[in-house]
C-alpha positions as CSV (number, residue, x, y, z in Angstrom):
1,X,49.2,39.5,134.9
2,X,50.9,43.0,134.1
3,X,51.4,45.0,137.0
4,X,50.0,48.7,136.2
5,X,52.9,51.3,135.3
6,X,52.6,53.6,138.5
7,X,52.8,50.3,140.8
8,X,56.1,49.6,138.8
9,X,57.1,53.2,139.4
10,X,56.6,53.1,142.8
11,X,58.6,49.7,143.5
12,X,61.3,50.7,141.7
13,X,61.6,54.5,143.1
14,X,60.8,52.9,146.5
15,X,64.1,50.5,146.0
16,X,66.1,53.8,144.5
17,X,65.4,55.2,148.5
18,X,66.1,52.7,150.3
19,X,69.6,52.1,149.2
20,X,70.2,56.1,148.2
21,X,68.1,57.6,151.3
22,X,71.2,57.7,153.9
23,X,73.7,60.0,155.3
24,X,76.5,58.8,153.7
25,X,75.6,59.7,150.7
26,X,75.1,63.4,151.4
27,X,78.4,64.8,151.2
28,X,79.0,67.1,149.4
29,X,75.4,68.8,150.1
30,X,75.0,72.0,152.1
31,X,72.2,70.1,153.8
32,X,75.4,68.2,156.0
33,X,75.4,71.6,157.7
34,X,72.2,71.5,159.3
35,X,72.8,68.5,161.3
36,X,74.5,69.2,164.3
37,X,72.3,72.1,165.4
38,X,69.5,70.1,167.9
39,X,67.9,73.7,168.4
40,X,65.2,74.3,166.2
41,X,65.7,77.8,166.7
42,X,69.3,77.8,165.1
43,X,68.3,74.5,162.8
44,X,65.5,77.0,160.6
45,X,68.1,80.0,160.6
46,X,71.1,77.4,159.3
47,X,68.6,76.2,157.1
48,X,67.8,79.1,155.3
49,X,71.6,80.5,155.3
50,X,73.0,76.8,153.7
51,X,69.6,76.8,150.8
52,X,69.8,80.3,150.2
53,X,73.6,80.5,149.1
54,X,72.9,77.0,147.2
55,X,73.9,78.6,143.9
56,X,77.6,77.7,141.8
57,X,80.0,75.2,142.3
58,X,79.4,73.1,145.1
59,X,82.9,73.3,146.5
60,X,82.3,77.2,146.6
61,X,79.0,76.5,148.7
62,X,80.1,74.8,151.2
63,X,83.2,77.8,152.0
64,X,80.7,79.9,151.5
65,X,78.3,78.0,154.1
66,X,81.0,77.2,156.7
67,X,81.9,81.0,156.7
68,X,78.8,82.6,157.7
69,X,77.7,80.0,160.3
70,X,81.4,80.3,161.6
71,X,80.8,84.2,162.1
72,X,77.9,82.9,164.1
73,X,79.3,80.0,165.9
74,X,77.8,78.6,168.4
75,X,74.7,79.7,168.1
76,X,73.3,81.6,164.7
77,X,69.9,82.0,166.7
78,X,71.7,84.2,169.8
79,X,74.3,85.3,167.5
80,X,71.3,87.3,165.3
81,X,69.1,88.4,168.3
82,X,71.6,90.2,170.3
83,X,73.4,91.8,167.4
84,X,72.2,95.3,165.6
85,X,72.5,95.7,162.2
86,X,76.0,97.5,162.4
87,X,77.1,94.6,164.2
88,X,76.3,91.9,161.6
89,X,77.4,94.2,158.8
90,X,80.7,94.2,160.5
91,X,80.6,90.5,160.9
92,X,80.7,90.0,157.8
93,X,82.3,92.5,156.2
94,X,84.3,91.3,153.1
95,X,81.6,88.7,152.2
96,X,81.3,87.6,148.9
97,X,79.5,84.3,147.2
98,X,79.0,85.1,143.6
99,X,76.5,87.4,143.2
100,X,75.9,87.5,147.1
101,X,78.0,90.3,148.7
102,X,78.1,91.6,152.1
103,X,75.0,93.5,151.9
104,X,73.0,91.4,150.7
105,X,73.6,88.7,153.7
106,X,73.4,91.2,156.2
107,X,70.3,92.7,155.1
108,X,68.9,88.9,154.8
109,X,69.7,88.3,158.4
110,X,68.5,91.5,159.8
111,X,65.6,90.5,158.0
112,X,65.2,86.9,159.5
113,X,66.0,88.4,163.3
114,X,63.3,91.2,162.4
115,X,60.5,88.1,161.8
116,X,61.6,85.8,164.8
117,X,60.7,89.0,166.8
118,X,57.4,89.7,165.0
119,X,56.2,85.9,165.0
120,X,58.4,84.0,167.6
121,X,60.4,82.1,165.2
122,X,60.5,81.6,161.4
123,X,58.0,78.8,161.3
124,X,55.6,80.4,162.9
125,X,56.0,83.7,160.1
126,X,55.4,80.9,157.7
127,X,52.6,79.5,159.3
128,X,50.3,82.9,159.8
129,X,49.9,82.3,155.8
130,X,49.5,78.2,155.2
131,X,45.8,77.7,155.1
132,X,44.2,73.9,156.1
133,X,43.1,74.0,152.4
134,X,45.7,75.0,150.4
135,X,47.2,72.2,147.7
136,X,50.5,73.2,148.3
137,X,53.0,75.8,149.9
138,X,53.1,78.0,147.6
139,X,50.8,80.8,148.9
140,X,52.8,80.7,152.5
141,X,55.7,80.9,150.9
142,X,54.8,83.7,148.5
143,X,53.7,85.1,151.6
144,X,56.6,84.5,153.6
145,X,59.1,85.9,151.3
146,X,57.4,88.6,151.1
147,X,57.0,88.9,154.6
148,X,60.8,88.9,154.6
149,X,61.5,91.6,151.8
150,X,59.6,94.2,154.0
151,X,63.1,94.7,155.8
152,X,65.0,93.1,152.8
153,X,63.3,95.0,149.3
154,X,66.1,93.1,147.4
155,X,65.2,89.5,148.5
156,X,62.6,89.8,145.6
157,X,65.4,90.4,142.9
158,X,66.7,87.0,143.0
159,X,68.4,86.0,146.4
160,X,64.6,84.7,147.7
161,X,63.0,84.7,144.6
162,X,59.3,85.1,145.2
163,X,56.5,82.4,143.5
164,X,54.7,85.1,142.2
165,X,57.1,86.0,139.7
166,X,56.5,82.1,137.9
167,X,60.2,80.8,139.7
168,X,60.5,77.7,140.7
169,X,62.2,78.9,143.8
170,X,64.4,75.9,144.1
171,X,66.3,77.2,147.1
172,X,63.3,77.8,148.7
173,X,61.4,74.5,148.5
174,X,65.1,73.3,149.4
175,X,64.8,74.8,152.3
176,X,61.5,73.7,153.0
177,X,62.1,69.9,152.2
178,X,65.0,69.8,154.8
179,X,62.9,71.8,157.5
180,X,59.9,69.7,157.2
181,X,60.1,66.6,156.1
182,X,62.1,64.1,158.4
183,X,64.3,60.7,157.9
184,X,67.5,59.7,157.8
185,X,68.5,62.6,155.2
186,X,66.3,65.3,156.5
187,X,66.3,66.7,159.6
188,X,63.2,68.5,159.7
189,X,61.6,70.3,162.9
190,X,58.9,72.2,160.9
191,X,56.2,69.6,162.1
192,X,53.4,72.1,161.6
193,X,54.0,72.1,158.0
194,X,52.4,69.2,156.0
195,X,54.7,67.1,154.5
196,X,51.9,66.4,151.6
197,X,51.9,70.2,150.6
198,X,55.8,70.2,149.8
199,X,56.8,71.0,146.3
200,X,60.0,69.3,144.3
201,X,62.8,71.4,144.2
202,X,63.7,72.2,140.8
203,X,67.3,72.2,139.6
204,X,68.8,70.9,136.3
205,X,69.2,67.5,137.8
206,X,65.9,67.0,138.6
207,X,64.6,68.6,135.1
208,X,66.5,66.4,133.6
209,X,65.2,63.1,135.0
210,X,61.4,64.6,135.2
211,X,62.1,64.6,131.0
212,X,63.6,61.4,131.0
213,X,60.9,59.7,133.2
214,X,58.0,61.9,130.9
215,X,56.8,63.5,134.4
216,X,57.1,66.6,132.6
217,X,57.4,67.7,128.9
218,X,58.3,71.4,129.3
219,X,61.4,72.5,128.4
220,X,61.8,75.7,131.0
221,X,62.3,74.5,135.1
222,X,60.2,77.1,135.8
223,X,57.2,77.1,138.5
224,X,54.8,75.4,136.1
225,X,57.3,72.8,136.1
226,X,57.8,72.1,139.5
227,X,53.7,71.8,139.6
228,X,53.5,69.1,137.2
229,X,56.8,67.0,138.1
230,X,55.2,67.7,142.1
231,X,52.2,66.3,140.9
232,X,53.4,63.4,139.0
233,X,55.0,62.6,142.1
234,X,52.2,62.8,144.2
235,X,50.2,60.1,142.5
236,X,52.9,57.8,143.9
237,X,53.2,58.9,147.2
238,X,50.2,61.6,147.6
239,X,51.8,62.1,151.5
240,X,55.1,62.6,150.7
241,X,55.8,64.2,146.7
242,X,59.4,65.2,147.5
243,X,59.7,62.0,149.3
244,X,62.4,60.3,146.3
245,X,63.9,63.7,145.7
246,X,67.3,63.1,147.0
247,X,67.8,59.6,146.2
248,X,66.8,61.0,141.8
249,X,69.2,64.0,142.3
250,X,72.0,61.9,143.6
251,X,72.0,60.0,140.2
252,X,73.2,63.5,138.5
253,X,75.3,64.4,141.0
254,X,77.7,61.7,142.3
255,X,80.0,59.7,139.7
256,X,79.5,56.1,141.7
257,X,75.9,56.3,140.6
258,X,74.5,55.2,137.1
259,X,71.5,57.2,136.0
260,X,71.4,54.8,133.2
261,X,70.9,51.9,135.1
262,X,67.9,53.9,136.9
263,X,66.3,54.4,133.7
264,X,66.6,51.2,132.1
265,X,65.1,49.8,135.3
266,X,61.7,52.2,134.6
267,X,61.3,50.5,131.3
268,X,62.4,53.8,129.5
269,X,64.7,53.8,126.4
Protein backbone atom coordinates (compact mmCIF):
# COMPACT_ATOMS: atom_id res chain seq x y z
CA UNK A 1 0.00 0.00 0.00
CA UNK A 2 1.27 3.67 -0.80
CA UNK A 3 2.09 5.51 2.05
CA UNK A 4 0.27 9.17 1.81
CA UNK A 5 2.78 12.07 0.56
CA UNK A 6 2.82 14.17 3.92
CA UNK A 7 3.60 10.76 6.01
CA UNK A 8 6.60 10.40 3.50
CA UNK A 9 7.39 14.05 4.13
CA UNK A 10 7.41 13.81 7.52
CA UNK A 11 9.80 10.48 7.66
CA UNK A 12 12.08 11.89 5.63
CA UNK A 13 12.29 15.56 7.19
CA UNK A 14 12.23 13.76 10.53
CA UNK A 15 15.50 11.68 9.35
CA UNK A 16 16.97 15.26 7.85
CA UNK A 17 16.85 16.34 11.91
CA UNK A 18 17.97 13.88 13.45
CA UNK A 19 21.30 13.61 11.75
CA UNK A 20 21.41 17.73 10.95
CA UNK A 21 19.78 18.80 14.46
CA UNK A 22 23.17 19.09 16.57
CA UNK A 23 25.68 21.56 17.70
CA UNK A 24 28.34 20.62 15.62
CA UNK A 25 26.87 21.66 12.81
CA UNK A 26 26.16 25.19 13.86
CA UNK A 27 29.27 26.98 13.20
CA UNK A 28 29.41 29.37 11.55
CA UNK A 29 25.78 30.66 12.86
CA UNK A 30 25.48 33.71 15.15
CA UNK A 31 23.17 31.48 17.06
CA UNK A 32 26.85 29.77 18.63
CA UNK A 33 26.79 33.06 20.59
CA UNK A 34 23.95 32.65 22.59
CA UNK A 35 25.09 29.58 24.28
CA UNK A 36 27.17 30.30 27.09
CA UNK A 37 24.91 32.85 28.69
CA UNK A 38 22.78 30.50 31.40
CA UNK A 39 20.97 33.95 32.44
CA UNK A 40 17.87 34.40 30.69
CA UNK A 41 18.19 37.95 31.35
CA UNK A 42 21.44 38.32 29.20
CA UNK A 43 20.38 35.08 26.85
CA UNK A 44 17.14 37.41 25.31
CA UNK A 45 19.38 40.62 25.07
CA UNK A 46 22.32 38.41 23.21
CA UNK A 47 19.61 37.02 21.32
CA UNK A 48 18.39 39.95 19.84
CA UNK A 49 21.92 41.71 19.33
CA UNK A 50 23.37 38.29 17.31
CA UNK A 51 19.59 38.09 14.97
CA UNK A 52 19.44 41.60 14.63
CA UNK A 53 22.97 42.18 12.90
CA UNK A 54 22.21 38.77 10.90
CA UNK A 55 22.55 40.63 7.64
CA UNK A 56 25.93 40.19 4.93
CA UNK A 57 28.60 37.93 4.94
CA UNK A 58 28.65 35.57 7.63
CA UNK A 59 32.27 36.07 8.47
CA UNK A 60 31.37 39.82 8.89
CA UNK A 61 28.47 38.77 11.41
CA UNK A 62 30.13 37.01 13.59
CA UNK A 63 33.09 40.28 14.17
CA UNK A 64 30.35 42.18 14.18
CA UNK A 65 28.53 39.92 17.00
CA UNK A 66 31.68 39.19 19.09
CA UNK A 67 32.28 43.08 19.21
CA UNK A 68 29.24 44.35 20.76
CA UNK A 69 28.81 41.51 23.31
CA UNK A 70 32.61 42.05 24.01
CA UNK A 71 31.76 45.88 24.85
CA UNK A 72 29.33 44.19 27.22
CA UNK A 73 31.23 41.36 28.55
CA UNK A 74 30.30 39.70 31.18
CA UNK A 75 27.17 40.58 31.46
CA UNK A 76 25.07 42.47 28.46
CA UNK A 77 21.99 42.51 30.99
CA UNK A 78 24.07 44.64 33.86
CA UNK A 79 26.14 46.11 31.30
CA UNK A 80 22.75 47.93 29.75
CA UNK A 81 20.91 48.71 33.08
CA UNK A 82 23.56 50.54 34.80
CA UNK A 83 24.73 52.50 31.75
CA UNK A 84 23.01 55.99 30.39
CA UNK A 85 22.71 56.57 26.97
CA UNK A 86 26.02 58.62 26.84
CA UNK A 87 27.67 55.74 28.16
CA UNK A 88 26.69 53.11 25.61
CA UNK A 89 27.11 55.72 22.83
CA UNK A 90 30.66 55.89 24.01
CA UNK A 91 30.91 52.22 24.14
CA UNK A 92 30.53 51.85 21.07
CA UNK A 93 31.73 54.54 19.42
CA UNK A 94 33.21 53.72 15.92
CA UNK A 95 30.66 50.92 15.25
CA UNK A 96 29.93 49.95 11.99
CA UNK A 97 28.20 46.59 10.39
CA UNK A 98 27.06 47.62 6.97
CA UNK A 99 24.35 49.70 7.13
CA UNK A 100 24.32 49.53 11.03
CA UNK A 101 26.42 52.36 12.47
CA UNK A 102 26.97 53.55 15.90
CA UNK A 103 23.70 55.14 16.34
CA UNK A 104 21.68 52.90 15.29
CA UNK A 105 23.01 50.13 17.96
CA UNK A 106 23.05 52.43 20.67
CA UNK A 107 19.65 53.76 20.16
CA UNK A 108 18.54 49.84 19.87
CA UNK A 109 19.91 49.18 23.22
CA UNK A 110 18.73 52.12 24.97
CA UNK A 111 15.72 50.99 23.62
CA UNK A 112 15.85 47.34 24.93
CA UNK A 113 17.10 48.60 28.65
CA UNK A 114 14.06 51.21 28.33
CA UNK A 115 11.51 47.96 28.00
CA UNK A 116 13.26 45.58 30.58
CA UNK A 117 12.35 48.61 32.94
CA UNK A 118 8.84 49.08 31.73
CA UNK A 119 7.97 45.20 31.61
CA UNK A 120 10.61 43.39 33.72
CA UNK A 121 12.36 41.80 30.98
CA UNK A 122 11.93 41.45 27.17
CA UNK A 123 9.70 38.46 27.25
CA UNK A 124 7.39 39.82 29.27
CA UNK A 125 7.15 43.25 26.67
CA UNK A 126 6.37 40.52 24.29
CA UNK A 127 3.99 38.76 26.13
CA UNK A 128 1.50 41.98 27.22
CA UNK A 129 0.56 41.52 23.34
CA UNK A 130 0.37 37.46 22.48
CA UNK A 131 -3.27 36.63 22.95
CA UNK A 132 -4.31 32.68 23.92
CA UNK A 133 -6.02 32.87 20.47
CA UNK A 134 -3.86 34.14 18.18
CA UNK A 135 -2.59 31.70 15.09
CA UNK A 136 0.71 32.88 15.24
CA UNK A 137 3.22 35.68 16.59
CA UNK A 138 2.74 37.93 14.49
CA UNK A 139 0.43 40.43 16.31
CA UNK A 140 3.01 40.40 19.48
CA UNK A 141 5.58 40.93 17.47
CA UNK A 142 4.10 43.74 15.40
CA UNK A 143 3.41 44.90 18.74
CA UNK A 144 6.64 44.42 20.23
CA UNK A 145 8.60 46.13 17.65
CA UNK A 146 6.66 48.72 17.94
CA UNK A 147 6.85 48.77 21.41
CA UNK A 148 10.54 49.13 20.91
CA UNK A 149 10.58 52.05 18.20
CA UNK A 150 8.85 54.32 20.77
CA UNK A 151 12.58 55.08 22.07
CA UNK A 152 14.07 53.80 18.75
CA UNK A 153 11.66 55.72 15.65
CA UNK A 154 14.32 54.18 13.27
CA UNK A 155 13.89 50.47 14.25
CA UNK A 156 10.85 50.70 11.74
CA UNK A 157 13.07 51.60 8.68
CA UNK A 158 14.69 48.33 8.43
CA UNK A 159 16.96 47.36 11.48
CA UNK A 160 13.54 45.67 13.20
CA UNK A 161 11.42 45.71 10.41
CA UNK A 162 7.94 45.71 11.57
CA UNK A 163 5.06 42.85 10.19
CA UNK A 164 2.93 45.43 9.37
CA UNK A 165 4.81 46.65 6.58
CA UNK A 166 4.21 42.88 4.65
CA UNK A 167 8.28 41.81 5.72
CA UNK A 168 8.94 38.64 6.47
CA UNK A 169 11.06 39.84 9.33
CA UNK A 170 13.43 37.12 9.10
CA UNK A 171 15.71 38.39 11.85
CA UNK A 172 12.94 38.66 13.99
CA UNK A 173 11.31 35.21 13.85
CA UNK A 174 15.24 34.25 14.06
CA UNK A 175 15.27 35.62 17.12
CA UNK A 176 12.17 34.12 18.19
CA UNK A 177 12.99 30.49 17.09
CA UNK A 178 16.23 30.49 19.21
CA UNK A 179 14.47 32.13 22.29
CA UNK A 180 11.65 29.85 22.32
CA UNK A 181 11.96 26.85 21.03
CA UNK A 182 14.41 24.36 22.78
CA UNK A 183 16.80 21.24 21.70
CA UNK A 184 20.07 20.51 21.05
CA UNK A 185 20.32 23.60 18.60
CA UNK A 186 18.17 26.10 20.37
CA UNK A 187 18.56 27.26 23.51
CA UNK A 188 15.39 28.76 24.16
CA UNK A 189 14.21 30.24 27.68
CA UNK A 190 11.00 32.00 26.33
CA UNK A 191 8.80 29.11 27.71
CA UNK A 192 5.80 31.38 27.82
CA UNK A 193 5.78 31.62 24.17
CA UNK A 194 4.15 28.71 22.29
CA UNK A 195 6.34 26.95 20.33
CA UNK A 196 3.15 26.09 17.82
CA UNK A 197 2.72 29.97 17.09
CA UNK A 198 6.37 30.34 15.73
CA UNK A 199 6.80 31.37 12.13
CA UNK A 200 9.68 30.11 9.53
CA UNK A 201 12.32 32.47 9.16
CA UNK A 202 12.52 33.48 5.77
CA UNK A 203 15.90 33.89 4.03
CA UNK A 204 16.98 32.88 0.42
CA UNK A 205 17.92 29.48 1.62
CA UNK A 206 14.78 28.63 2.85
CA UNK A 207 12.83 30.26 -0.23
CA UNK A 208 14.66 28.38 -2.19
CA UNK A 209 13.84 24.88 -0.77
CA UNK A 210 9.99 26.05 0.03
CA UNK A 211 10.03 26.26 -4.17
CA UNK A 212 11.73 23.24 -4.66
CA UNK A 213 9.65 21.21 -2.16
CA UNK A 214 6.27 23.22 -3.84
CA UNK A 215 5.47 24.60 -0.11
CA UNK A 216 5.22 27.72 -1.70
CA UNK A 217 4.84 29.04 -5.28
CA UNK A 218 5.50 32.86 -4.80
CA UNK A 219 8.32 34.26 -6.14
CA UNK A 220 8.82 37.27 -3.41
CA UNK A 221 10.11 35.98 0.44
CA UNK A 222 7.89 38.29 1.62
CA UNK A 223 5.44 37.90 4.76
CA UNK A 224 2.77 36.13 2.71
CA UNK A 225 5.47 33.76 2.12
CA UNK A 226 6.59 32.97 5.32
CA UNK A 227 2.58 32.28 6.08
CA UNK A 228 2.18 29.65 3.54
CA UNK A 229 5.78 27.88 3.80
CA UNK A 230 4.76 28.15 8.02
CA UNK A 231 1.73 26.58 7.24
CA UNK A 232 2.91 23.92 5.01
CA UNK A 233 4.99 23.06 7.72
CA UNK A 234 2.55 22.98 10.26
CA UNK A 235 0.56 20.19 8.73
CA UNK A 236 3.60 18.03 9.48
CA UNK A 237 4.36 18.99 12.81
CA UNK A 238 1.26 21.40 13.84
CA UNK A 239 3.35 21.82 17.45
CA UNK A 240 6.47 22.63 16.20
CA UNK A 241 6.35 24.55 12.29
CA UNK A 242 10.01 25.76 12.56
CA UNK A 243 10.84 22.58 14.04
CA UNK A 244 13.16 21.28 10.59
CA UNK A 245 14.27 24.86 9.95
CA UNK A 246 17.84 24.50 10.65
CA UNK A 247 18.49 21.05 9.55
CA UNK A 248 16.70 22.62 5.53
CA UNK A 249 18.85 25.78 5.88
CA UNK A 250 22.01 23.90 6.51
CA UNK A 251 21.65 22.17 3.01
CA UNK A 252 22.25 25.85 1.40
CA UNK A 253 24.68 26.83 3.63
CA UNK A 254 27.40 24.29 4.36
CA UNK A 255 29.41 22.62 1.33
CA UNK A 256 29.58 18.84 3.15
CA UNK A 257 25.83 18.77 2.62
CA UNK A 258 24.02 17.80 -0.66
CA UNK A 259 20.67 19.55 -1.18
CA UNK A 260 20.30 17.31 -4.07
CA UNK A 261 20.38 14.27 -2.30
CA UNK A 262 17.57 15.89 0.03
CA UNK A 263 15.45 16.42 -2.79
CA UNK A 264 15.74 13.30 -4.62
CA UNK A 265 14.84 11.61 -1.32
CA UNK A 266 11.25 13.79 -1.37
CA UNK A 267 10.45 12.21 -4.64
CA UNK A 268 10.93 15.62 -6.43
CA UNK A 269 12.74 16.05 -9.82
Amino acid sequence: MKRPKETLQKEILEELYSRYNHRKFVHPDPLEFLYPYTDLRDREIVALIASCLAYGRVIQILRSVASVLGRMDPSPYLFLMNASYKQIRASFSGFKHRFTGEEDLSSMLWAVRAAIEEYGSLQQCFMAELKEDDETVLPALTAFVKALSLKFPRCLDGFLPCPSKRSACKRLHLFLRWMVRRDEVDPGGWDLVPVSKLMVPLDTHMHRMGLVLRLTTRKQADLQTAIEITNAFRKVAPHDPVRYDFALTRLGIRDDLSPQEFIAACGIA
